[in-house]
C-alpha positions as CSV (number, residue, x, y, z in Angstrom):
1,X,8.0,43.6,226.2
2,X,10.4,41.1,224.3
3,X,8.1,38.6,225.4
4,X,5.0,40.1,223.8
5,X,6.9,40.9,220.7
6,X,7.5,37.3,219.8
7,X,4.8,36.3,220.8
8,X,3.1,38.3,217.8
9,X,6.0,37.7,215.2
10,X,5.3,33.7,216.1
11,X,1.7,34.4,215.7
12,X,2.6,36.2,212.4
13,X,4.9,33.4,210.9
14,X,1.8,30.7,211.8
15,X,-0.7,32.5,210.2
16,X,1.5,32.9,206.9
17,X,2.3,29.5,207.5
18,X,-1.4,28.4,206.9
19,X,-3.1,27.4,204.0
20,X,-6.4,26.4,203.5
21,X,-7.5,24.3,200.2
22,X,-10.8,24.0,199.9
23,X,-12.3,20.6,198.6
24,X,-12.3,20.3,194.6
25,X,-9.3,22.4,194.1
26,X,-5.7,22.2,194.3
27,X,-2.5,24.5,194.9
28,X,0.1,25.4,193.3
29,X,3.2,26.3,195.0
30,X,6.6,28.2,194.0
31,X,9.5,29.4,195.3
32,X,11.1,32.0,194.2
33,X,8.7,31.4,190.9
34,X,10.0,28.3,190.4
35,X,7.7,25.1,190.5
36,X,7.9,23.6,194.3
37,X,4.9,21.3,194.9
38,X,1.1,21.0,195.3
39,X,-1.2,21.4,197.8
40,X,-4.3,19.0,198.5
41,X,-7.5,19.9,199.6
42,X,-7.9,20.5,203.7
43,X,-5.3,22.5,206.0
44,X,-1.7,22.3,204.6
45,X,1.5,24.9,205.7
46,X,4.1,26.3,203.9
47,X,7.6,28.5,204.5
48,X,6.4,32.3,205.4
49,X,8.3,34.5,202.7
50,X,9.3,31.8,200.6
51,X,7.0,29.4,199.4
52,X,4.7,31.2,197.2
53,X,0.9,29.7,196.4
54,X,1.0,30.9,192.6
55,X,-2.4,29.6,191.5
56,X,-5.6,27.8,193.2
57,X,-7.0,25.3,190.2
58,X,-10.4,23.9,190.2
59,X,-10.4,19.8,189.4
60,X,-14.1,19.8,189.4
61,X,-16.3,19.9,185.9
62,X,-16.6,23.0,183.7
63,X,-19.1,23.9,181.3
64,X,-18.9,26.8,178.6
65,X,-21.5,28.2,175.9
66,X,-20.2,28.3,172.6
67,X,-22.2,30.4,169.6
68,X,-20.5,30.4,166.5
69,X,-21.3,30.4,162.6
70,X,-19.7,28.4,160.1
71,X,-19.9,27.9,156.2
72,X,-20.5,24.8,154.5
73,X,-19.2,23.8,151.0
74,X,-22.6,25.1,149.0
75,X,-21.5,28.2,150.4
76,X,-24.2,27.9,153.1
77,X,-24.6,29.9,156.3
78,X,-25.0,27.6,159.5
79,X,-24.7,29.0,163.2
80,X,-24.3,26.4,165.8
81,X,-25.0,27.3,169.5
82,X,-23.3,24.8,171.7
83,X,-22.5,23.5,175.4
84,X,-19.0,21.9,176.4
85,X,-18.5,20.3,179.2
86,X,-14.9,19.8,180.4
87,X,-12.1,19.3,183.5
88,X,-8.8,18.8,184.2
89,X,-7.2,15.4,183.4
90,X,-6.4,14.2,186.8
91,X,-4.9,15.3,189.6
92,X,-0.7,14.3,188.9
93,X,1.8,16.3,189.1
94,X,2.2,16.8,185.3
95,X,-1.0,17.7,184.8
96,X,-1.8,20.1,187.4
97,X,1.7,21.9,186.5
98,X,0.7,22.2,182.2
99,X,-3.0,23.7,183.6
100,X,-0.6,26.4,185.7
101,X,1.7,27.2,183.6
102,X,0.5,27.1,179.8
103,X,-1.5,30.0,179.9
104,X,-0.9,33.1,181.6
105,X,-4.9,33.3,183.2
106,X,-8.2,31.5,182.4
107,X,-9.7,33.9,180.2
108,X,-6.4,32.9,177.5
109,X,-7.2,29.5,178.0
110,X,-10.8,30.0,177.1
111,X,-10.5,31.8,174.2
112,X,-7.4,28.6,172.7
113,X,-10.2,26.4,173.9
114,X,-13.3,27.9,172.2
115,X,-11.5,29.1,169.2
116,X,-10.0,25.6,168.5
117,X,-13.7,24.2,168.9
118,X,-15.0,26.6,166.7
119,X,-12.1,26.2,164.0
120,X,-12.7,21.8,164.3
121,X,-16.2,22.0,163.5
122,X,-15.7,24.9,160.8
123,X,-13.3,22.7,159.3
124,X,-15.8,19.5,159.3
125,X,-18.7,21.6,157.9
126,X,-16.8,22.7,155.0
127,X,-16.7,19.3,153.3
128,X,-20.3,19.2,153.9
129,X,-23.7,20.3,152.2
130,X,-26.3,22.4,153.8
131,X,-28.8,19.6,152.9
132,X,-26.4,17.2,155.2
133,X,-25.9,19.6,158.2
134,X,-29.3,18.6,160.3
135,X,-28.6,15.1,160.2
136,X,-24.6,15.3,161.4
137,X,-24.9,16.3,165.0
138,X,-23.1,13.4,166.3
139,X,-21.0,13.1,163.5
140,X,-19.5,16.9,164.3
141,X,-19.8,16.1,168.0
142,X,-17.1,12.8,167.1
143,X,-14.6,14.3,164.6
144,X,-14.7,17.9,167.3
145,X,-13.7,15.2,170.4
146,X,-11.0,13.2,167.8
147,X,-9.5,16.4,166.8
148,X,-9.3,18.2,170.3
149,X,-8.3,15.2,172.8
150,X,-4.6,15.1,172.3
151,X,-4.2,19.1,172.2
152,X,-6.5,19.4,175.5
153,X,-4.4,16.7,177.1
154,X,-1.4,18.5,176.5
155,X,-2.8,21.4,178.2
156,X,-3.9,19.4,181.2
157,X,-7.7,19.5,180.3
158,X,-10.2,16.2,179.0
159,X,-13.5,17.0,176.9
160,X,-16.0,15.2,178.5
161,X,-19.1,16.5,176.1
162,X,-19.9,18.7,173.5
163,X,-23.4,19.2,172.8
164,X,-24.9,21.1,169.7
165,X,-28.2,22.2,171.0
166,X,-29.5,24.2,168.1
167,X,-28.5,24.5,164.5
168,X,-29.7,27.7,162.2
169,X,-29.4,28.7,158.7
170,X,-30.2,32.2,156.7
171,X,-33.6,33.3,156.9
172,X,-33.6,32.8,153.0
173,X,-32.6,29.8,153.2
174,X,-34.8,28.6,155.8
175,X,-37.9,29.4,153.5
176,X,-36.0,27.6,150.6
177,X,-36.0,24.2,152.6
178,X,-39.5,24.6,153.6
179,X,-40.9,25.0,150.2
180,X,-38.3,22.3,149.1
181,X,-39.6,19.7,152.3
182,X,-43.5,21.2,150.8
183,X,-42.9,20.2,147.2
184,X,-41.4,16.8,148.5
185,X,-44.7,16.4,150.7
186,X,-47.0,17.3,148.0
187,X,-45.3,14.4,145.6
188,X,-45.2,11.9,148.3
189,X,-49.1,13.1,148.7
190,X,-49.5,12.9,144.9
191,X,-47.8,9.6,144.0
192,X,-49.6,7.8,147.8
193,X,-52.7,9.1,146.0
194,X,-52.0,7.6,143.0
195,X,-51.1,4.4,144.5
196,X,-54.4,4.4,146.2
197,X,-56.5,5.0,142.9
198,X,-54.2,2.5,141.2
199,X,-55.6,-0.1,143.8
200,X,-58.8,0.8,144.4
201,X,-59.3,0.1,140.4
202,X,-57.5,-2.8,140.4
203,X,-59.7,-4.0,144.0
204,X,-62.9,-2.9,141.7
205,X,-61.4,-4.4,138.5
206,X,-61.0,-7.7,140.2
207,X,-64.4,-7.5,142.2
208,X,-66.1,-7.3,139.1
209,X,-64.2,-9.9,137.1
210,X,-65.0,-12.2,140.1
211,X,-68.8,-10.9,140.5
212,X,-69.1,-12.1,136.3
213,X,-67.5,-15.0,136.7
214,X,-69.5,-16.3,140.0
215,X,-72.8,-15.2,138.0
216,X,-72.1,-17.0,134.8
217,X,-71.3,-20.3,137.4
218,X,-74.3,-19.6,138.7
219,X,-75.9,-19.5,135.7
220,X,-74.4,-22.5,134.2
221,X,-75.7,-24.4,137.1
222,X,-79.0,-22.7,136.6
223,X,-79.2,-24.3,133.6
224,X,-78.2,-27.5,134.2
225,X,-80.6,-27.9,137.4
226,X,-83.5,-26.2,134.8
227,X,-82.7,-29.0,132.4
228,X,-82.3,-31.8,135.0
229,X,-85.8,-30.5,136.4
230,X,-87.4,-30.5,132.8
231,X,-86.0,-34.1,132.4
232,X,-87.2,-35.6,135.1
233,X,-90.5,-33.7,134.7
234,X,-91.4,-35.4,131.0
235,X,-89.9,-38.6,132.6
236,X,-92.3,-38.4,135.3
237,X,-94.8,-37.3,132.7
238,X,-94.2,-40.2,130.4
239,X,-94.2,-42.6,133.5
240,X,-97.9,-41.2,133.9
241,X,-98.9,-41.4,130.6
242,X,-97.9,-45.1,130.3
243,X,-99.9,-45.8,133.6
244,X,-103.0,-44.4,132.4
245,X,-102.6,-45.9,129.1
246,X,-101.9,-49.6,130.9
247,X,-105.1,-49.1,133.4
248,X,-107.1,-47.9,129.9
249,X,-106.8,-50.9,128.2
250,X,-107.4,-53.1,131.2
251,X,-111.1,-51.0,131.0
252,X,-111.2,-52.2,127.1
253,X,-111.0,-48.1,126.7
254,X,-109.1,-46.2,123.6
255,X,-105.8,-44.6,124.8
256,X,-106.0,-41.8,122.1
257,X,-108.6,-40.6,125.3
258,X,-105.1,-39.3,127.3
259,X,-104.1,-37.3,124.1
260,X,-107.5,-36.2,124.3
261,X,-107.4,-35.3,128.1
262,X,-104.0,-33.7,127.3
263,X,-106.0,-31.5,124.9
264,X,-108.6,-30.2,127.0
265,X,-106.3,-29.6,129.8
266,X,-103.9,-27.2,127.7
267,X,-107.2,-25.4,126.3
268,X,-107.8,-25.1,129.7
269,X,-104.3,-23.9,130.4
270,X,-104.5,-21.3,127.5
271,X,-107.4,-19.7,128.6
272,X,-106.6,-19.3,132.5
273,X,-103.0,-18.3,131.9
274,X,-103.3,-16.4,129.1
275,X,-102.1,-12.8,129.3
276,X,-103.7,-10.5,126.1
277,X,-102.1,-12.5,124.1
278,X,-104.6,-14.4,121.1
279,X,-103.9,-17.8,119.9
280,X,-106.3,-19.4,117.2
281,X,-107.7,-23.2,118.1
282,X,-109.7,-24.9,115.8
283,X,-112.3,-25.9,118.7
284,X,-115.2,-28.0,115.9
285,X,-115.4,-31.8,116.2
286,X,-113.3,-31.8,113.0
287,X,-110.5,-29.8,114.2
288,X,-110.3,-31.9,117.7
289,X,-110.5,-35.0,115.3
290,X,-107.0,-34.1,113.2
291,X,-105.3,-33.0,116.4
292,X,-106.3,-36.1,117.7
293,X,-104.4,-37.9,115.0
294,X,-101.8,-35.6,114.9
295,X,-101.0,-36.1,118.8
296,X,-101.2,-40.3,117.8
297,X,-98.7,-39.5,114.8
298,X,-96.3,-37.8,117.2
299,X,-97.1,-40.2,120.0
300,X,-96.6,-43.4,118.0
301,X,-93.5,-41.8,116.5
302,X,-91.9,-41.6,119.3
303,X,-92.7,-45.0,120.2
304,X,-90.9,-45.8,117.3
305,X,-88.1,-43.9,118.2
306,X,-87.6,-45.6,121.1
307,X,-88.1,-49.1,119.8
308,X,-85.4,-48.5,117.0
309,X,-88.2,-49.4,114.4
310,X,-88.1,-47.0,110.7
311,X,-90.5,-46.5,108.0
């Protein structure tokens, strides 16, 4: 009967004697309340009625939602809703024994934790305009983690992330920014539509100034070509004239026939080309005979001209 009995106070003491830690978590262990030791993960023993394990701690990551409002220095609401991400430091002594023992439970250390977030970035947007909010994620996220490190480490903990996922303001205030980001839309319309009348003129103003000035070139050359043309023409005229007067007197005939030729041929001109219009010739023997003399006056003129000789 003795036998059996301590048999079952042995079996007893063993099974008091046992602790399990599961992996990603550590033990702390007291006597008498009093700080002993900790505990690794796997099987480990301690002394029955003695050695107490005061608290199992979790070394893995943590995460927390965070919604809070704030109010920034234009006397703005804003209301942040937010994810941390943290863990304890390491797994020394120290800091295993200041995540035991600073708080009495974990729902105390979560409300220090999120209060002192909340009161960090409360503080930051403050100092700030509503207008500057949107664009200062990171710049919370950075002043929240330079503010916070050294008081979590002296709890034991590390902030590994703080992320602001969304950012509100007032209803009123919402409506003001999107008539303001309207009216700035509208005069970035406005003066982008100015700019493009602006240079479609100016394109116009310069396709037309080059359009003249390409058009009086052309001209100009028109001109000059025209009068190069007419030149050569009454030089090649002249040439012809000469001929026929040469090969004229070489038949013992009168030159003043040419003129005479010449004459006909422009009456001949006159009468095929003419359009309505009526021009008065003097067509009688007489009237043939003084223009006749008239075209010798002008030819022999010119002869004179040329030779340098005056009357």
């Amino acid at each position: 009967m003795s036998a059996i009995i301590t048999l079952v106070v042995v079996i007893i003491v063993l099974y008091l004697s046992v602790v399990i830690v599961q992996q990603g978590n550590v033990a702390v262990i007291t006597i008498f309340g009093k700080y002993q030791r900790i505990m690794t993960p796997g099987l480990n023993f301690k002394i029955p009625f003695i050695e107490y394990v005061f608290r199992t701690i979790s070394i893995q990551n943590r995460s927390a939602e965070l919604q809070f409002q704030a109010i920034t220095n234009d006397q703005a609401n804003v209301y942040f809703k937010a994810m941390l991400l943290y863990t304890v430091t390491d797994q020394q002594e120290e800091s295993i024994k200041n995540v035991a023992f600073k708080f009495i439970d974990q729902a105390n250390f979560m409300q220090a934790l999120v209060r002192s977030i909340e009161g960090s970035i409360r503080s930051f947007v403050a100092t700030k305009k509503q207008a500057e909010i949107l664009s200062l994620r990171t710049e919370i996220v950075a002043d929240v983690k330079e503010n916070l490190d050294h008081i979590l480490l002296g709890w034991g903990y590390h902030l590994i992330d703080l992320q602001i996922n969304d950012i509100t303001f007032d209803e009123e205030i919402v409506r003001s920014m999107a008539k303001v980001v309207a009216s700035n839309n509208s005069k970035a319309a406005a003066e982008n539509e100015g700019q493009a009348l602006l240079i479609t003129k100016t394109k116009a103003a310069e396709a037309e100034g080059n359009y003249i000035r390409i058009q009086a070139e052309a001209e100009r050359e028109a001109s000059r070509l025209r009068g190069q043309g007419l030149a050569q023409f009454r030089e090649e005229v002249a040439k012809g004239m000469a001929v026929a007067a040469k090969e004229m007197e070489k038949a013992n005939l009168d030159s003043s026939l040419i003129l005479f030729s010449l004459w006909t041929e422009s009456l001949k001109h006159f009468a095929e080309e003419g359009k309505g219009n009526v021009i008065f010739l003097d067509g009688s023997v007489d009237g043939m005979e003084r223009t006749m003399k008239q075209l010798q006056a002008m030819h022999q003129k010119d002869v004179n001209d040329k030779a340098g000789i005056k009357k």
